[in-house]
N, CA, C and O of each residue as an XYZ file, in Angstrom:
544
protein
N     -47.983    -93.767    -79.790
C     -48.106    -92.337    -79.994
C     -48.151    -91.671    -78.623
O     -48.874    -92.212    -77.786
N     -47.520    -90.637    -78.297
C     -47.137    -90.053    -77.268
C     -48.496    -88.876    -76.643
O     -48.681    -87.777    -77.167
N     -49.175    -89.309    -75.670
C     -50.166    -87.730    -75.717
C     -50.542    -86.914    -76.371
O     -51.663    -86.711    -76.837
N     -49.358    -86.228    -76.478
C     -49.152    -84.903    -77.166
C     -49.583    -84.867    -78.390
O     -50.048    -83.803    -78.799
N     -49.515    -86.372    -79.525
C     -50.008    -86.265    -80.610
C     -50.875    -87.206    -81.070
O     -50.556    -87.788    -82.107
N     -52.107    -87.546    -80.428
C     -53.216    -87.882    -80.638
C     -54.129    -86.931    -82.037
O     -54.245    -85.832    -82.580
N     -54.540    -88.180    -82.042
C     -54.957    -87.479    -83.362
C     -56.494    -86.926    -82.930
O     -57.394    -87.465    -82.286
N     -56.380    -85.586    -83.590
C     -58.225    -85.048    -82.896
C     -58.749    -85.003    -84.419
O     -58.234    -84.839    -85.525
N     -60.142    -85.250    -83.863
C     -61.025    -85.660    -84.985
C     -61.563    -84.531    -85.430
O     -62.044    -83.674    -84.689
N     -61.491    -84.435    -87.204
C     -62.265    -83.396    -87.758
C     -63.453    -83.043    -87.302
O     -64.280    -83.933    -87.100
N     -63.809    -81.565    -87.025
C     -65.076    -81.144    -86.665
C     -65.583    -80.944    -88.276
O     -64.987    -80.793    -89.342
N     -66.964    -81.022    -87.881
C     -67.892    -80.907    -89.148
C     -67.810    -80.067    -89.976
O     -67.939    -80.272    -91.183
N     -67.477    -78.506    -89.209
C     -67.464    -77.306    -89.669
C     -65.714    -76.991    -90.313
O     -65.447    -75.976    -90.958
N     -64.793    -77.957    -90.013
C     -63.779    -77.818    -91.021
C     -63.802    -79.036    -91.924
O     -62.872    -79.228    -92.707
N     -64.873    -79.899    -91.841
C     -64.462    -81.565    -92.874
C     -64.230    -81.018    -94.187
O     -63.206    -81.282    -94.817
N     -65.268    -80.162    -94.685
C     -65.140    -79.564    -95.968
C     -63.435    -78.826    -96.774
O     -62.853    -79.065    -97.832
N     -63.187    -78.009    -95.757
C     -61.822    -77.533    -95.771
C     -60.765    -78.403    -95.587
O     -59.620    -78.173    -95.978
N     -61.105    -79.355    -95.026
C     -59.515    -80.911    -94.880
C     -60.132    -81.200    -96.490
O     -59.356    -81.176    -97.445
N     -61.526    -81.457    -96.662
C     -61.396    -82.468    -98.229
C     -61.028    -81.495    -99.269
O     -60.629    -82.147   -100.234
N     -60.975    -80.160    -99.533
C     -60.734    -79.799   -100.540
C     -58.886    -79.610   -100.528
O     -58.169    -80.009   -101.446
N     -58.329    -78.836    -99.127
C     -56.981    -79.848    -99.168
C     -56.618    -80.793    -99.556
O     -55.723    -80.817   -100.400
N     -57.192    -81.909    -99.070
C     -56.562    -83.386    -99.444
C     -56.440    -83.416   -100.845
O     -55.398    -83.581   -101.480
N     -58.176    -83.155   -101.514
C     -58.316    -82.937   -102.956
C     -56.582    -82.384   -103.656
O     -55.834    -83.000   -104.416
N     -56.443    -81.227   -103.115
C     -55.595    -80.820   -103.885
C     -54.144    -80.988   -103.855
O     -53.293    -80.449   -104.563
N     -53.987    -82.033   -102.685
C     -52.342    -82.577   -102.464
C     -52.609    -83.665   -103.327
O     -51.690    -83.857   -104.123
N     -53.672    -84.527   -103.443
C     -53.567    -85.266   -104.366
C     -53.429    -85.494   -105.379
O     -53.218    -86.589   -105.901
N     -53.594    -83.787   -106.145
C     -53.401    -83.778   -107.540
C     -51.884    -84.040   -107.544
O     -51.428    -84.230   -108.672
N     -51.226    -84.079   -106.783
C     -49.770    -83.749   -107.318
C     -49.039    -85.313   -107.526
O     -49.329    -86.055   -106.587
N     -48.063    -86.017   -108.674
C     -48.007    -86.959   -108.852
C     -47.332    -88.219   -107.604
O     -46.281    -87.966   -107.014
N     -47.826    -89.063   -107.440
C     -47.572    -89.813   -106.195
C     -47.395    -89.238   -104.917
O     -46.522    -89.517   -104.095
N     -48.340    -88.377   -104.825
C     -48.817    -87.767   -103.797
C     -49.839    -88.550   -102.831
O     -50.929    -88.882   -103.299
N     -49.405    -88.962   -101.022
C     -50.125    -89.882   -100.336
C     -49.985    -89.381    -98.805
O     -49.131    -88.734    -98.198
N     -50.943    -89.845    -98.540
C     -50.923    -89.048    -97.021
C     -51.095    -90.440    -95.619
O     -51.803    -91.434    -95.460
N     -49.871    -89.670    -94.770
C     -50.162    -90.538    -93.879
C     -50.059    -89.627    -92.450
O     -49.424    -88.580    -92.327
N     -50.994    -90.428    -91.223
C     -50.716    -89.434    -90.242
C     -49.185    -89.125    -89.224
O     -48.481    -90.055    -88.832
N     -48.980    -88.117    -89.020
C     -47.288    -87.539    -88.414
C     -47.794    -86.803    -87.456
O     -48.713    -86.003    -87.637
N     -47.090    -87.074    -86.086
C     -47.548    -86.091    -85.240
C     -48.765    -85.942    -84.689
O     -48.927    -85.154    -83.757
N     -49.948    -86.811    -85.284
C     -51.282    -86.960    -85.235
C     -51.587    -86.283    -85.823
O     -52.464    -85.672    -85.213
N     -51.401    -85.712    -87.158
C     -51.748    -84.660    -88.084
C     -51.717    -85.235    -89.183
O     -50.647    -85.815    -89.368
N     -52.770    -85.362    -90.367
C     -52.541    -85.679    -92.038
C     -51.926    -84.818    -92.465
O     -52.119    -83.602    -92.473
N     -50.723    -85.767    -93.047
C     -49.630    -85.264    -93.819
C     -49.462    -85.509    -95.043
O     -49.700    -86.674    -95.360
N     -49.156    -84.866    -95.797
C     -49.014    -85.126    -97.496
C     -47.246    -85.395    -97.616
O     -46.437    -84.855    -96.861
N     -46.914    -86.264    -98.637
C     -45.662    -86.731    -98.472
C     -45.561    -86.891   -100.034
O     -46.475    -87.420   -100.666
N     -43.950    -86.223   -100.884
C     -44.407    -86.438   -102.340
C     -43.341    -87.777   -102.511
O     -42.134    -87.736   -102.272
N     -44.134    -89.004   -103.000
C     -43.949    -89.615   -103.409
C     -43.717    -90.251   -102.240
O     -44.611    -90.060   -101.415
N     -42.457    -91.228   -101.732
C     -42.026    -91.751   -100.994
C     -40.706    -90.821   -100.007
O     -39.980    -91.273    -99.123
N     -40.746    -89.912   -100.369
C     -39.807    -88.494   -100.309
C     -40.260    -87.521    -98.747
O     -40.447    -88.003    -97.630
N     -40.337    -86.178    -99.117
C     -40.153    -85.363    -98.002
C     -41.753    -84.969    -97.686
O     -42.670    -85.341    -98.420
N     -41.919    -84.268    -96.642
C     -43.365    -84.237    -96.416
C     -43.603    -82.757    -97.271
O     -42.557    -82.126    -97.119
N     -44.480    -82.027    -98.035
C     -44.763    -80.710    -98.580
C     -46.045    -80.623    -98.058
O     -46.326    -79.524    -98.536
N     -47.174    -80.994    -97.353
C     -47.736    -80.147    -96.541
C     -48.468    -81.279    -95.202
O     -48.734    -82.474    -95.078
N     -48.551    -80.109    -94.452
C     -49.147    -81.137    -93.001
C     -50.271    -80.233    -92.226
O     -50.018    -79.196    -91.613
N     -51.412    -80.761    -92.357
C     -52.390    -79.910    -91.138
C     -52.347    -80.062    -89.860
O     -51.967    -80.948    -89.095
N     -52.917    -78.785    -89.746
C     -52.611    -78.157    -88.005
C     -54.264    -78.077    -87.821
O     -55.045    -77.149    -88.027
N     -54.428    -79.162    -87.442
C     -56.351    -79.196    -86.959
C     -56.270    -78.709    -85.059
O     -56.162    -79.515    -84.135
N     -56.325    -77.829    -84.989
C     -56.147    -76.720    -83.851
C     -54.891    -77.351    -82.959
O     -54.770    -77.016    -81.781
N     -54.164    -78.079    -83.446
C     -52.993    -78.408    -82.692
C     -52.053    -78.100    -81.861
O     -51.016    -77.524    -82.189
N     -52.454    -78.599    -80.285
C     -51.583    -77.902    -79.046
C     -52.510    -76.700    -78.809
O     -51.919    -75.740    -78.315
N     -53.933    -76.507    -79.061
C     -54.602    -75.476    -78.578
C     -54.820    -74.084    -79.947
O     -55.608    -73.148    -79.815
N     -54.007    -74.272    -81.043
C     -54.227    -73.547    -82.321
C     -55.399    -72.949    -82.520
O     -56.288    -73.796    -82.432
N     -55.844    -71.825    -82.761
C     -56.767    -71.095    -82.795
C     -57.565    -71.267    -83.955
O     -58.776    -71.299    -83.740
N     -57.049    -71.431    -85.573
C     -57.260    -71.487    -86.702
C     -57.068    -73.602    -87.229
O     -56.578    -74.536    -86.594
N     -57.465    -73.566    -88.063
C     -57.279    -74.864    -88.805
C     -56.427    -74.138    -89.636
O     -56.730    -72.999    -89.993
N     -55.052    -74.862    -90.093
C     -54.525    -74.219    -91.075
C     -53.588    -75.373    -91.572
O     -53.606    -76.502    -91.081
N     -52.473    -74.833    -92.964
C     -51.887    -76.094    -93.356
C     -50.309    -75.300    -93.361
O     -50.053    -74.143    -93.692
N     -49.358    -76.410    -92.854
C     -48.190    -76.097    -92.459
C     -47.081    -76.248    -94.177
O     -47.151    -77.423    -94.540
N     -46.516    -75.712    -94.807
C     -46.109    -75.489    -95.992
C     -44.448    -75.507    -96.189
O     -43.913    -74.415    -96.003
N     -43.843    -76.277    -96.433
C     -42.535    -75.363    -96.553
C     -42.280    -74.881    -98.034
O     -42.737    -75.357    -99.073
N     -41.226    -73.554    -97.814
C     -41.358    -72.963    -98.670
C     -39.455    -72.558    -98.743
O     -38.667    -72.622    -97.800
N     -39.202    -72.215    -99.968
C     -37.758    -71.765   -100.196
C     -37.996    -69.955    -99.465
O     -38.963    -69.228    -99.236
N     -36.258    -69.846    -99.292
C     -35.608    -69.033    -98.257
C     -36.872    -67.871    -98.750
O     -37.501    -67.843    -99.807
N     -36.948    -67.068    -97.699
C     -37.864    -65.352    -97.788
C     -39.321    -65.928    -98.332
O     -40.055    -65.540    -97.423
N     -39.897    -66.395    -98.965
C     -41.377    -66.933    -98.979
C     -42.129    -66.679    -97.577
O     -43.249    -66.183    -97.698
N     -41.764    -66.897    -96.490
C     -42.468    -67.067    -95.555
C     -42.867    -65.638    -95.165
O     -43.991    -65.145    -95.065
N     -41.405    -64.990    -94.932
C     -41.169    -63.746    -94.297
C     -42.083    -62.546    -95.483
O     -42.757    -61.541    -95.260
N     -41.762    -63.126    -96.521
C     -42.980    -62.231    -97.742
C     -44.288    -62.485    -97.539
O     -44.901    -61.485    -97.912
N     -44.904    -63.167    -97.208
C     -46.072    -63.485    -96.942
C     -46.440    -63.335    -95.769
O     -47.630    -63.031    -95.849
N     -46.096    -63.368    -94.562
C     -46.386    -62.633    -93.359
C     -46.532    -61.517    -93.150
O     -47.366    -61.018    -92.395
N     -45.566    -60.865    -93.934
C     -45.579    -59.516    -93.931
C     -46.609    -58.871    -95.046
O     -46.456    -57.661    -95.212
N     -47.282    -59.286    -95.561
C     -47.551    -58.961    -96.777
C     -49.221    -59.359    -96.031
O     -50.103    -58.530    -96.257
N     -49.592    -60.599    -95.179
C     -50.946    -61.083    -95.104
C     -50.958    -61.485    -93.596
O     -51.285    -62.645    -93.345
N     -50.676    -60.750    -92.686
C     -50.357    -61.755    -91.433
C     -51.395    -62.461    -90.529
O     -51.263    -63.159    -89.524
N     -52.660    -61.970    -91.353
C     -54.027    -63.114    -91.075
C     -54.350    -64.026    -91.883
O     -55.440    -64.575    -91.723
N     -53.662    -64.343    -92.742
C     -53.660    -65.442    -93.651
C     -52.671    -66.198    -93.244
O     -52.814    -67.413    -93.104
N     -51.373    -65.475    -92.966
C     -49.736    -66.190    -92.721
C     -49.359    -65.929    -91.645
O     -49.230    -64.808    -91.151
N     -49.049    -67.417    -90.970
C     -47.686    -67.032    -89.676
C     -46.586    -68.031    -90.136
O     -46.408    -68.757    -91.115
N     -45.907    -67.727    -88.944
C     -44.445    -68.233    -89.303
C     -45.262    -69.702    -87.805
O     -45.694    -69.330    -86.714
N     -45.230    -71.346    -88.304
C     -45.562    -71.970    -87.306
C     -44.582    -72.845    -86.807
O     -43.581    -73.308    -87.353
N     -45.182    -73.040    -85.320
C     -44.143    -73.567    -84.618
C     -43.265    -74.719    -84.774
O     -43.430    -75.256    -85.869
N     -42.246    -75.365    -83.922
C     -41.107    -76.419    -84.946
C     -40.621    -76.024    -86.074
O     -39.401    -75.859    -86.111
N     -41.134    -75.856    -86.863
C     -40.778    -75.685    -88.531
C     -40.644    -74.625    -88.822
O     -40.225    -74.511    -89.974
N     -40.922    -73.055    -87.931
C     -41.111    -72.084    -88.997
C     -39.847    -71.942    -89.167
O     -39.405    -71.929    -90.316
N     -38.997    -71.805    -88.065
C     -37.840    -71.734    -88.417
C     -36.800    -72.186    -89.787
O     -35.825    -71.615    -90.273
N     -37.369    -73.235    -90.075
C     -36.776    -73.625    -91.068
C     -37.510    -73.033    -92.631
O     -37.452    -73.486    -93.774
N     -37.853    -72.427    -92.335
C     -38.920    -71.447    -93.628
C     -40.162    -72.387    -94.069
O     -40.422    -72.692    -95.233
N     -40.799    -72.742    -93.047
C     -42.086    -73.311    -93.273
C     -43.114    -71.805    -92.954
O     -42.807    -70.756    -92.388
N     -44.356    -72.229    -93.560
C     -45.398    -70.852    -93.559
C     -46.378    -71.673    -93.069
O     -46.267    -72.809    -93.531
N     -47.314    -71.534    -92.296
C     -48.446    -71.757    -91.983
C     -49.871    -70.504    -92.848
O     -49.666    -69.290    -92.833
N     -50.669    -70.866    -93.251
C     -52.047    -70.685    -94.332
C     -52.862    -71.097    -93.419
O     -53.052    -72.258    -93.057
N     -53.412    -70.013    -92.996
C     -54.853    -70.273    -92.462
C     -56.090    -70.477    -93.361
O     -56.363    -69.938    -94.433
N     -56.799    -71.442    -92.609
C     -57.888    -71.923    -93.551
C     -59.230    -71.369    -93.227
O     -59.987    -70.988    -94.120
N     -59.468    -71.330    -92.254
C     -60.976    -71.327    -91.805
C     -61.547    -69.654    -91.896
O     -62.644    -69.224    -91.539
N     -60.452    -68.946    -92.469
C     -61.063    -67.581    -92.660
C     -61.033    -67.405    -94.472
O     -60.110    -67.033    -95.196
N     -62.154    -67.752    -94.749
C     -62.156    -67.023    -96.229
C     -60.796    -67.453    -97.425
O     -60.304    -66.738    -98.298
N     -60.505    -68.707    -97.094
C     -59.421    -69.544    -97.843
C     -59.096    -69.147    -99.629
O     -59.774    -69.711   -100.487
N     -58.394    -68.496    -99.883
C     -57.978    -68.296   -101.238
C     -57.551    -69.371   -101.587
O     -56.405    -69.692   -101.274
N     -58.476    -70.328   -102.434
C     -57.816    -71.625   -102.590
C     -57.135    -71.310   -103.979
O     -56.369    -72.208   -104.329
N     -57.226    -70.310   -104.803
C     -56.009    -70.803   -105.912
C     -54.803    -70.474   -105.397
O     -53.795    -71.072   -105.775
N     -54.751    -69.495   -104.480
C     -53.523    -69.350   -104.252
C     -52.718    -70.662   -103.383
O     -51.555    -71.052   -103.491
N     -53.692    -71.091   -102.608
C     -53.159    -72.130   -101.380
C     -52.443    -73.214   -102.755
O     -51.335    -73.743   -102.838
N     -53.884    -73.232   -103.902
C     -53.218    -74.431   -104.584
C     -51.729    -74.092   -105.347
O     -50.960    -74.957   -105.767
N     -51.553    -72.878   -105.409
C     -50.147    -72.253   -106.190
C     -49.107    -72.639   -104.973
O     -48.051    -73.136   -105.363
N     -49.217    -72.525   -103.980
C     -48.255    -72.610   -102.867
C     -47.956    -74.139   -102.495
O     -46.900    -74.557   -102.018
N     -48.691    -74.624   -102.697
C     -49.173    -76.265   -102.351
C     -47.971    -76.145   -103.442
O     -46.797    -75.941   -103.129
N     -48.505    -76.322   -104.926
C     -47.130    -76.486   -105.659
C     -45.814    -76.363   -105.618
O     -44.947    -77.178   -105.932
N     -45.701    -74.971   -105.090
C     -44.177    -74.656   -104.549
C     -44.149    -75.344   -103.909
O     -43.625    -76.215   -104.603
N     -44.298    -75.786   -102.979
C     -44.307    -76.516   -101.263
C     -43.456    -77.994   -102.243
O     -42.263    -78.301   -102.240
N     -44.683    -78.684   -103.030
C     -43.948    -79.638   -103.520
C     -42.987    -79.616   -104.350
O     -42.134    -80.483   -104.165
N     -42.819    -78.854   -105.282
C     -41.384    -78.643   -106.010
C     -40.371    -78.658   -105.335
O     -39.244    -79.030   -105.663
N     -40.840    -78.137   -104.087
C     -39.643    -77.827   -103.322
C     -38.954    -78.898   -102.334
O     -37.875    -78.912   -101.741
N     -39.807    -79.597   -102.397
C     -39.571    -80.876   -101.412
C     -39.250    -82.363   -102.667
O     -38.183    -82.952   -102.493
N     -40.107    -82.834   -103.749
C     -39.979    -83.717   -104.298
C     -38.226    -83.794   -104.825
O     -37.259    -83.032   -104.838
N     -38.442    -84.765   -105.099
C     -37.075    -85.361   -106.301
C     -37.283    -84.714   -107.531
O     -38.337    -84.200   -107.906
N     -35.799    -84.791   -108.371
C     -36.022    -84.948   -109.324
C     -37.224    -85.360   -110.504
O     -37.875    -84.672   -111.290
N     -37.174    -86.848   -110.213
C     -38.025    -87.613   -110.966
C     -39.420    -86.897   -110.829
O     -39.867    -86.417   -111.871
N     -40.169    -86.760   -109.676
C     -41.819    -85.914   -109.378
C     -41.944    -84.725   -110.086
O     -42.906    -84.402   -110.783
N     -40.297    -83.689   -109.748
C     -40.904    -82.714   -110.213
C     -40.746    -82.570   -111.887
O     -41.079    -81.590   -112.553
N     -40.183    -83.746   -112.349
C     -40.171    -83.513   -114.031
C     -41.682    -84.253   -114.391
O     -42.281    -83.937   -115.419
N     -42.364    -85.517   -113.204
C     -43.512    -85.739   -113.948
C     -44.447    -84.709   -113.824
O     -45.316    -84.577   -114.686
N     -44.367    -83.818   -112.677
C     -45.193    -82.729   -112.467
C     -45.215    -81.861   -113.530
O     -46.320    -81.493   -113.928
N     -43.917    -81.331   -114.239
C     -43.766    -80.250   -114.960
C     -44.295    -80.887   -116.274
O     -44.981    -80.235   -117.062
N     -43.993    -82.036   -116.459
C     -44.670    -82.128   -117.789
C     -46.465    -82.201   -118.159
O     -47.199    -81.886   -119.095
N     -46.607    -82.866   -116.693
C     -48.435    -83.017   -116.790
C     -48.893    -81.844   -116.561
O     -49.975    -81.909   -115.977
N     -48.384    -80.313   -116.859
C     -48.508    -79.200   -116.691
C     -49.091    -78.374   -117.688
O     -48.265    -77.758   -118.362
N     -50.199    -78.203   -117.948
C     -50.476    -77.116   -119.716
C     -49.623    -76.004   -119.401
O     -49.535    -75.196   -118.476
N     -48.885    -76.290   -120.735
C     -48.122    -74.616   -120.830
C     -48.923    -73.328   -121.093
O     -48.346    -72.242   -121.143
């Protein structure tokens, strides 16, 4: 692992906020996390990564979780919350959103986005077991 991505250790005052994350990438089916970048990453299934934390990474001000999202999602939500949402670095470009955590976390929404994030990334196969283990 290169310097740059050493992995820094949860402070006390965000452990709570990584476990209720983790909690909730895990709901999603074959959902597993391994570290990328020196960051826990959620990966669906054996597939694409749908979310990765930014535990103050490269000097980051906020703890937050890196999301990708389909085209204009990002740019709607920045504009719409831009202390909740930025556009983060490497990835935003590619319509990833960064969700800040450590201010007053709307977790149903994070968990609604978490979903998109994975729909949007899984296979086929995940997102039909997802949709079905779903109450209509």
């Amino acid at each position: 692992m290169s310097p740059g991505h050493q992995v820094r250790p949860i402070s006390k005052r965000d452990a709570a906020l990584v476990a209720k994350l983790r909690a909730l990438c895990f709901a999603f089916p074959e959902a597993n996390e391994k570290v990328s970048h020196g960051e826990p990453t959620w990966f669906a299934g054996k597939g694409k990564v749908f979310a990765m934390l930014d535990n103050h990474h490269h000097g980051s001000e906020h703890l937050s979780v890196w999301l990708p999202m389909s085209p204009g999602v990002q740019e709607e939500l920045v504009a719409a919350e831009p202390a909740r949402f930025f556009r983060p670095p490497y990835v935003g470009s590619a319509g990833w959103v960064g969700v800040v955590l450590d201010r007053r976390p709307d977790w149903a929404l994070i968990s609604k986005l978490l979903r998109e994030a994975f729909l949007h990334r899984a296979g086929a196969r995940l997102r039909a077991k997802l949709e079905r283990s779903t109450p209509a």
